[in-house]
C-alpha positions as MATLAB code, in Angstrom:
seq = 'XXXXXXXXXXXXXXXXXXXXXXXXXXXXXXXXXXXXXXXXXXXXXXXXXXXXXXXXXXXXXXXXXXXXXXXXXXXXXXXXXXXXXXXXXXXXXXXXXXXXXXXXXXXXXXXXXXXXXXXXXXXXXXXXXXX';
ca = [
     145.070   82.842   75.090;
     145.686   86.214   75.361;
     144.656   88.729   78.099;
     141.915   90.198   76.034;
     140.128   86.935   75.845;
     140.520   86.034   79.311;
     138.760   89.543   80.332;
     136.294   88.969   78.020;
     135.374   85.271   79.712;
     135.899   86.639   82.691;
     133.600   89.110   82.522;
     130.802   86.960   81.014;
     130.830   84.387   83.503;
     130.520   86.978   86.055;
     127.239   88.569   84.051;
     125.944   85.203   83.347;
     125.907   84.574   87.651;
     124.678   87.497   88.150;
     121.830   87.262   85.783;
     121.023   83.693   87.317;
     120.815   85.156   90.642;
     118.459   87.802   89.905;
     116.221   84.940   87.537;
     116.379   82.857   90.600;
     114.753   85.546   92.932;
     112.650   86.056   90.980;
     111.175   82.829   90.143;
     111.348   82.165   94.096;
     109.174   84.987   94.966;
     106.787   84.682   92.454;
     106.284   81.062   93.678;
     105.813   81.830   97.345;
     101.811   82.106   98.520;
     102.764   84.666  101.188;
     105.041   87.519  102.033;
     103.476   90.929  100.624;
      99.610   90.781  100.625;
      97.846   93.638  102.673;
      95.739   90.410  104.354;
      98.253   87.946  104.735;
      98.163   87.983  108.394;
      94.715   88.394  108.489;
      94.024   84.949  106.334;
      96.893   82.966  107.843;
      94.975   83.799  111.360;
      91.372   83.121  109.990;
      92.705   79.618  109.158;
      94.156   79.287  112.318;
      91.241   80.233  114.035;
      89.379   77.263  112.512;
      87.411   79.213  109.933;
      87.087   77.143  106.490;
      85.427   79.120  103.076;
      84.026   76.692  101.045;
      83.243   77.438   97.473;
      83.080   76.071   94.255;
      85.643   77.343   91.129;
      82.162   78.582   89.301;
      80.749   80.819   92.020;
      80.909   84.529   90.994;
      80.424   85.122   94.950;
      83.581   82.685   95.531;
      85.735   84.431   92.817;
      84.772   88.372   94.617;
      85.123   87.011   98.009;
      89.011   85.823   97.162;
      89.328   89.132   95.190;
      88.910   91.089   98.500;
      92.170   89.200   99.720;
      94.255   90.457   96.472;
      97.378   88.436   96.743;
      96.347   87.206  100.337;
      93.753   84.837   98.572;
      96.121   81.739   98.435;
      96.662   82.172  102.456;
      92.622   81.478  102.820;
      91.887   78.633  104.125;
      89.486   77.510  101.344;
      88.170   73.763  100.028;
      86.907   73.370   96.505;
      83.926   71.917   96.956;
      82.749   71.120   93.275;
      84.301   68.580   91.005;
      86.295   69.388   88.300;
      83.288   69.364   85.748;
      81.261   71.441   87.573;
      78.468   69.083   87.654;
      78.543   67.626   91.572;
      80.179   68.118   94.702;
      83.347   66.372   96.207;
      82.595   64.314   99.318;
      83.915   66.327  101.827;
      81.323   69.087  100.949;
      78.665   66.918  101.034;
      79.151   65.510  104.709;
      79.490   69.134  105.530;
      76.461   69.808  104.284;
      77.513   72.516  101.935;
      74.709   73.703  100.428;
      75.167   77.421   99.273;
      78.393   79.235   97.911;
      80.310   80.492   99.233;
      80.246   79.229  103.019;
      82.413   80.145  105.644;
      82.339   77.831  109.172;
      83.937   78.915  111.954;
      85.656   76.844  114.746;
      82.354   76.817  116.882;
      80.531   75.271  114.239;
      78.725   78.579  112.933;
      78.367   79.493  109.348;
      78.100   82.501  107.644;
      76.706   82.221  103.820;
      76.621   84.045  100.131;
      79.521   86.984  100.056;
      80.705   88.486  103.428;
      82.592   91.101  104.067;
      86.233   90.823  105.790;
      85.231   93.103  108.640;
      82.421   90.291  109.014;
      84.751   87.833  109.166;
      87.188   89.582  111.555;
      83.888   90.308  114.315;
      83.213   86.395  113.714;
      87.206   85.760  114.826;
      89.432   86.985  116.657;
      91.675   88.342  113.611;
      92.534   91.919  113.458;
      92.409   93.642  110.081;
      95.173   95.711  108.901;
      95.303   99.363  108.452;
];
């Protein structure tokens, strides 16, 4: 084999790990929940804090109070309360008595119901929202 050739590999197995490095960053940080969102501190300390959203995947007010987390939403701590056909509620819900979406409870057993705001949620807690 002459030197050419061997350049030539050389260089292409050096492209080929560096292109599987960058794919691999990639694909990790587009598979991580956290790391970026404006209210990721904010939701990872709501669920701390013992609040739980329930909601159901068909609920307009469910779907606009994740939007106001952006990229934060998959921190919240949130139960699906309706079963995958949309036509009753999982069990969990229903000893819960979840009876309006969405429904937020907090750790002393209060509940706040239909859309809320975050600054709601952060005077009901003790999480501060960013800046």
């Amino acid at each position: 084999m002459d030197n050419n050739k061997k350049i030539k590999i050389f260089i292409l197995i050096i492209g080929l790990l560096i292109l599987g490095t960058i794919v691999a960053v990639l694909f990790q940080s587009n598979n991580t929940p956290s790391g970026l969102g404006k209210y990721d501190d904010f939701a990872t300390c709501l669920k701390d804090e013992g609040a739980v959203f329930y909601g159901a995947f068909w609920c307009s007010h469910c779907q606009a109070t994740k939007k106001l987390f952006g990229s934060s939403q998959a921190l919240l701590p949130y139960v699906e309360c309706s079963t995958p056909d949309g036509q009753s509620q999982v069990q969990v819900c229903a000893d819960k008595k979840i009876e309006i979406y969405p429904t937020w409870e907090f750790a002393d057993g209060s509940r706040l119901t239909g859309e809320v705001s975050i600054q709601q949620l952060a005077d009901k807690t003790s999480c501060v929202l960013p800046q």
